[in-house]
N, C-alpha and C positions, 0 to 999 in steps of 0.2 A: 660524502654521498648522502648522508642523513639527513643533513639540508637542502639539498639540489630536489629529493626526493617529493621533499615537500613543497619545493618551488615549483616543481613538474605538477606537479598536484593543482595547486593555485592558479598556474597560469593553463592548465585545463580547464577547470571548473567557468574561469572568466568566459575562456574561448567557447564553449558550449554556453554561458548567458548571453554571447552575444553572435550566435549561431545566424542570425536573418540578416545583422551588418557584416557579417565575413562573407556567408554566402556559401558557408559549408555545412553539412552535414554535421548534427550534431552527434552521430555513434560513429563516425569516422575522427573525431576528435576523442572521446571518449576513448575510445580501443588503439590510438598512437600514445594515450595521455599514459594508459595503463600499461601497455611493453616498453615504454621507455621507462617507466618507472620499475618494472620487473628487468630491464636491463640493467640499470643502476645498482640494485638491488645485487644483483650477479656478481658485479665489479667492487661490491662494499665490501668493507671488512665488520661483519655481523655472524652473530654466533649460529647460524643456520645457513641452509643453502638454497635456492627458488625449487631445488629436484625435493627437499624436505618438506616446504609451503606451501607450493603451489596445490600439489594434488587436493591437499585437503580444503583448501579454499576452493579448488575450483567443482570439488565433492559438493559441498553446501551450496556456491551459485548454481549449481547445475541442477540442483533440485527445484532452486527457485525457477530459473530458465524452462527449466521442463512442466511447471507444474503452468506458468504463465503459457507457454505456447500452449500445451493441452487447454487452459479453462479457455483463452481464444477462438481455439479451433472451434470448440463447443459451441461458445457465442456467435461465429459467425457459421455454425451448421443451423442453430435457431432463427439467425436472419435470415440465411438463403430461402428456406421452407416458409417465410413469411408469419414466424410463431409470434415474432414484435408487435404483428399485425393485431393480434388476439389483446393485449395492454392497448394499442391506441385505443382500441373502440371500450374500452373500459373506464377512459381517462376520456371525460367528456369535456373537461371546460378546456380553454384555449387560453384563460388567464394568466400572464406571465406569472402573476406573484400567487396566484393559488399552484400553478405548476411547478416553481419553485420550492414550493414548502411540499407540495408532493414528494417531488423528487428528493428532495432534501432527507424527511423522514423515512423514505423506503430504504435507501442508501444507509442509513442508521442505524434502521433495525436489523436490514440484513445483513450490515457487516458483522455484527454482533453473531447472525448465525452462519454466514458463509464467512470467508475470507475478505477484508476490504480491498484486496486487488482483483478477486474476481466480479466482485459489487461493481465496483468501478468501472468495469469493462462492459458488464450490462446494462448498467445506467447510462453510461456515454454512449452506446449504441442504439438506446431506447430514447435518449436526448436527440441523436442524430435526424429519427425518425419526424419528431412532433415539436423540435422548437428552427426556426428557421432567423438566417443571420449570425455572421458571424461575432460580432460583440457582444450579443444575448446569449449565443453558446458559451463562449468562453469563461460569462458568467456562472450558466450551469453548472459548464465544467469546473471551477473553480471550487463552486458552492457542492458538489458531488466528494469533490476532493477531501473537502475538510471536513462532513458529515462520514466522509466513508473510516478516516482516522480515526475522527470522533466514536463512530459507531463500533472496531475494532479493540477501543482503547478499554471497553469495561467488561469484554468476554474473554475467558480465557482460553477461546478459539478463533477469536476474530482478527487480531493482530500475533505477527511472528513475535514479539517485544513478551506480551502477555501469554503467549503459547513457552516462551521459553523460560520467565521466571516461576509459573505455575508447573513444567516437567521439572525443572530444577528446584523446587519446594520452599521458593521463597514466600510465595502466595496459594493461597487454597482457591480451589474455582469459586465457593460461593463469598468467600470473602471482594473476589473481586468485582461480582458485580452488586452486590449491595454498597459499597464503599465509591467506586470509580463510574459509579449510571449517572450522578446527578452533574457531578464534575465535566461529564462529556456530554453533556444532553447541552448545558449551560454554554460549552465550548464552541456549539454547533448553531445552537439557536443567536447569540449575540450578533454573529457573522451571517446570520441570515434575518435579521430583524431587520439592519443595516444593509445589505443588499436587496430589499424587497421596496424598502423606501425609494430608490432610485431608479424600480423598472415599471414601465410605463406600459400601457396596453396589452394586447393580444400575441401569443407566440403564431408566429406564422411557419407551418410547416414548409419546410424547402420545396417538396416535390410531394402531390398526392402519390401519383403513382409509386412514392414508395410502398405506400403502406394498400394501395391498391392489391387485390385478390385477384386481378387481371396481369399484375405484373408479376408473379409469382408462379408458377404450376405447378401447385398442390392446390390441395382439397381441404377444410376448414377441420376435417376428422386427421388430416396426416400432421395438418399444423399444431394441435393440441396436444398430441402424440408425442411429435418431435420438442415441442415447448416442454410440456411434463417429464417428458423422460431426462432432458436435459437439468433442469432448474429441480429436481428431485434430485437428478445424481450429484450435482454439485453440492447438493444439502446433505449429501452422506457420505461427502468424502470424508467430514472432522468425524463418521463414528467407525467411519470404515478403519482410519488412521487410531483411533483410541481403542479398538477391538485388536487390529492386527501390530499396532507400535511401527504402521511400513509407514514410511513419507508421503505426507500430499499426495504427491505428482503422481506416487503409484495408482492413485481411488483415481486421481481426474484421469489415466491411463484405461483404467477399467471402463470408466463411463464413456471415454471418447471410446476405447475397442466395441461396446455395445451400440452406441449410435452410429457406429460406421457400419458394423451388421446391418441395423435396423433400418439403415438408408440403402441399402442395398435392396434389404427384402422389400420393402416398399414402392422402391420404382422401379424392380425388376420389368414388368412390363410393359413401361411407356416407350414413346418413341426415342430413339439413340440422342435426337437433342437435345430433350426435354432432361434425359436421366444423365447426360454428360453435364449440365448443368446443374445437377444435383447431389452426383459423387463426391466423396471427400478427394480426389484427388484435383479434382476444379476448385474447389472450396479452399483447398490450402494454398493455394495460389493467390486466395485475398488477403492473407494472414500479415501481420506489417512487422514481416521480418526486423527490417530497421532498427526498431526499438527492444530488439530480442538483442540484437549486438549492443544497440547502446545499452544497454540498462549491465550485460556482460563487461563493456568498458568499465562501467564507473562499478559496479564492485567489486573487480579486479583490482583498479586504482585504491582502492578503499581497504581492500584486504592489502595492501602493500603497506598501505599507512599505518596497519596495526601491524601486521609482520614485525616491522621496525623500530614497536613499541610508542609509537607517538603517542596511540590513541591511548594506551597506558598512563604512560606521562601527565595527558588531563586530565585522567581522573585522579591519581596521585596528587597530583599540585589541589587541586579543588577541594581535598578531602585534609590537605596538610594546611593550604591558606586560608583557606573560607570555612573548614568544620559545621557549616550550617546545612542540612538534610535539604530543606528550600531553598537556599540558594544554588546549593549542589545541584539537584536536580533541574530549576529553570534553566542553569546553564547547559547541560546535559541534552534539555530538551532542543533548548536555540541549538546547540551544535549536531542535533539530528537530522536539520533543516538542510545542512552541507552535506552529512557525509550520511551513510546508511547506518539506520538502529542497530542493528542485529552485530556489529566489532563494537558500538559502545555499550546494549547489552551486556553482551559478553565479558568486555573489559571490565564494567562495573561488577561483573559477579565475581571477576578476578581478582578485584580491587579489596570488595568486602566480603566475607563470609556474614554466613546465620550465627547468631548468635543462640546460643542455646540459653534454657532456661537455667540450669545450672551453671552456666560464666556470668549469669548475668544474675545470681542471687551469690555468688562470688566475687562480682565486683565492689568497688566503694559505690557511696550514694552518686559521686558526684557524676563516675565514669558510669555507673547502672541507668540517670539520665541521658547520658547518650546511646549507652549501646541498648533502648530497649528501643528505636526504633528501626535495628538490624531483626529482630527476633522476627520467627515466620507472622506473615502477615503484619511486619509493624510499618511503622509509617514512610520509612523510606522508601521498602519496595513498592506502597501502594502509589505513591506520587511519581516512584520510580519508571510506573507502567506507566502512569495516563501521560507525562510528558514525554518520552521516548514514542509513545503512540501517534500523539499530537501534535508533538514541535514539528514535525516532518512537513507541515501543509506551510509553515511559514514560506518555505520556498519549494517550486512545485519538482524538482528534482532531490527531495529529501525524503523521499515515499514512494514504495512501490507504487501505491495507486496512483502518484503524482507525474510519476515517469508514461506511465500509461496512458493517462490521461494528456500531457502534454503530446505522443507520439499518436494517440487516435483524435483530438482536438484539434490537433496542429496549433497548439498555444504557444504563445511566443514569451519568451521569458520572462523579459524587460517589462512585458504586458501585466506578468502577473505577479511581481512586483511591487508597480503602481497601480494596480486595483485590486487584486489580493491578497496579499503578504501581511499587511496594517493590519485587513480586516481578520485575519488567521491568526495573527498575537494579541489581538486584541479577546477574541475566544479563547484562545489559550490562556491569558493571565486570569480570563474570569474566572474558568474552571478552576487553576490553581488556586484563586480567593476562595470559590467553594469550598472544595474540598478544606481549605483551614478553616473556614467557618464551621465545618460538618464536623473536625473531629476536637477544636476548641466546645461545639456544645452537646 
């Protein structure tokens, strides 16, 4: 069963690459890939049961699930009310490669202070608005994708990888971003230096009328309103969550409960059509469910593969054949790309402990060279975050914002592949160089 498990897995993974030649639905793949695999699982002979696993993994997706539809909702209560409108007219030039680097660096800095999968959902919605065509978008989208990893990869709020080795005391918050900013700044810019070279002219918006003040009914004071109050709340959900120790999803719950009030009290007295078009119960009906199941598929699949110890297994074998911290983790990183961070996280913390300072003034010379880059803050866990952050953009189903983006872009796998994937490892080993450059001098 342990092998089928994994064959189920693979011939998943395939069948969702190549989701536009089947002609299926890629979270209907996803979500048969994953109960066939928790059926197997049923039928094996392993030392637990799906009634002992399941709950707890599906505990942790469901925080993710709930925390993604909440910051959605949100985003798309700011585009109904036309608050997107408020950035276009701020964002003057129409230059594909100046709006690229726009976008590029917002997406960077704010995943650094929000989450990069809620980044990614406002910048794909704010690309939707002001870049027109679909080959130029999915550049955007691409180049969103791998700023927004980027940008998560040196806060110890911005990616779930770095939120969890920083509560689990591998890393200290200010260690990580003086150490891990230049290495993802490096990451981001290569893959866009290189994508800026090949886009040509002016972004053409799809439709004025998007962003038109005629197509919307509110008022420029309700859109400010509902903009601010939104893109505040989501900036305090990480102190809401570091004051209260409650999950995400609970803050982005709180802020969607206040903007559902506040869009009540708002258009209480407009006319019945105007304010049925404004309610969050019309609003949730734009929401793109789809990608709420798939993205539920594949970490269920995923949590299946650790369940059964696989994902254990590689880090084992990597840490007994290869003993090198860089290689360890390059690889580590590549295999973020396939499967979700947060079981190889995990595993890796399972793999190795912190070494403390007394095992490691207790060790011999030879073995106190290796184990001092376990100690807090030492080298492995720093490298250990920015690749588990970053390797995810190599392929755009190895990151939440990547899944996202694929499900609101409508990007095609194979597409991003062949014109993104290259330019994503190619940012990523640079970073990696840095970073050995930075603590070699």
């Amino acid at each position: 069963m342990f092998y089928l498990i994994i064959v189920l897995f693979c011939v998943g993974f395939v069948a969702i690459a190549f989701e536009h030649n089947l002609s299926i639905n890629k979270a209907a793949i996803a979500m048969i890939t994953a109960a066939l695999m928790w059926v197997c699982i049923a039928f094996g002979d392993f030392d637990f049961t799906p009634q002992q696993e399941l709950p707890v993994h599906v505990g942790r997706i469901s925080e993710i699930l709930f925390y993604l539809l909440g910051s959605m909702t949100i985003v798309e209560i700011i585009d109904s009310h036309g608050g997107f409108s408020l950035f276009a007219k701020v964002i003057k030039t129409t230059n594909k490669v100046k709006l690229l680097w726009i976008f590029s660096f917002l997406t960077f800095f704010l995943s650094a202070i929000l989450d990069n999968l809620t980044v990614t959902i406002l910048m794909i919605t704010l690309m939707w608005k002001l870049v027109g065509g679909k080959n130029t978008r999915w550049f955007f989208a691409g180049m969103i994708v791998i700023a927004a990893n980027a940008g998560g990869a040196w806060s110890p709020i911005g990616d779930i990888t770095t939120i969890m080795l920083w509560i689990g005391g591998q890393l200290t918050a200010l260690n990580i971003v003086t150490q891990l900013f230049v290495p993802s700044l490096i990451c981001m810019m290569v893959p866009l230096v290189i994508v800026s070279l090949s886009l040509k002219g002016d972004a053409v918006s799809p439709s004025g009328s998007d962003i038109d003040k005629s197509a919307v009914p509110t008022t420029d004071r309700e859109r400010r309103v509902i903009l601010l109050t939104g893109t505040i709340g989501l900036l305090l959900v990480p102190v809401f969550r570091h004051i209260t120790q409650l999950p995400p999803y609970m803050g982005v719950m709180l802020v969607l409960g206040i903007m559902w009030l506040m869009t009540e009290f708002l258009h209480r007295k407009k006319q019945r059509e105007i304010r049925m078009r404004l309610t969050l119960v019309e609003i949730l009906k734009k929401i793109d469910t789809p990608t709420i199941f798939f993205l539920l598929g594949i970490l269920l699949a995923v949590a299946g593969l650790q369940s059964v110890g696989f994902l254990n297994d590689i880090g084992i074998f990597l840490d007994e054949k290869i003993h090198n911290i860089y290689t360890i983790n390059i690889v580590i990183g590549a295999l973020s790309s396939i499967v979700d961070n947060v079981p190889l996280v995990a595993g890796t913390m399972g793999v190795y402990d912190i070494v403390s300072p007394e095992a490691l003034a207790a060790a011999t010379p030879v073995k106190a060279a290796y184990l001092k880059y376990f100690v807090v803050d030492g080298s492995f866990w720093e490298l250990h975050a920015y690749c588990t952050g970053t390797g995810g953009s190599i392929l755009i189903l190895g990151s939440a914002a990547g899944v996202a983006a694929m499900g609101m872009a409508k990007i095609d796998f194979m597409w991003y592949i062949k014109k993104i994937s290259l330019l994503a490892l190619a940012g990523y080993l640079s970073g990696i160089a840095a970073y050995y450059l930075i603590i070699r001098w």
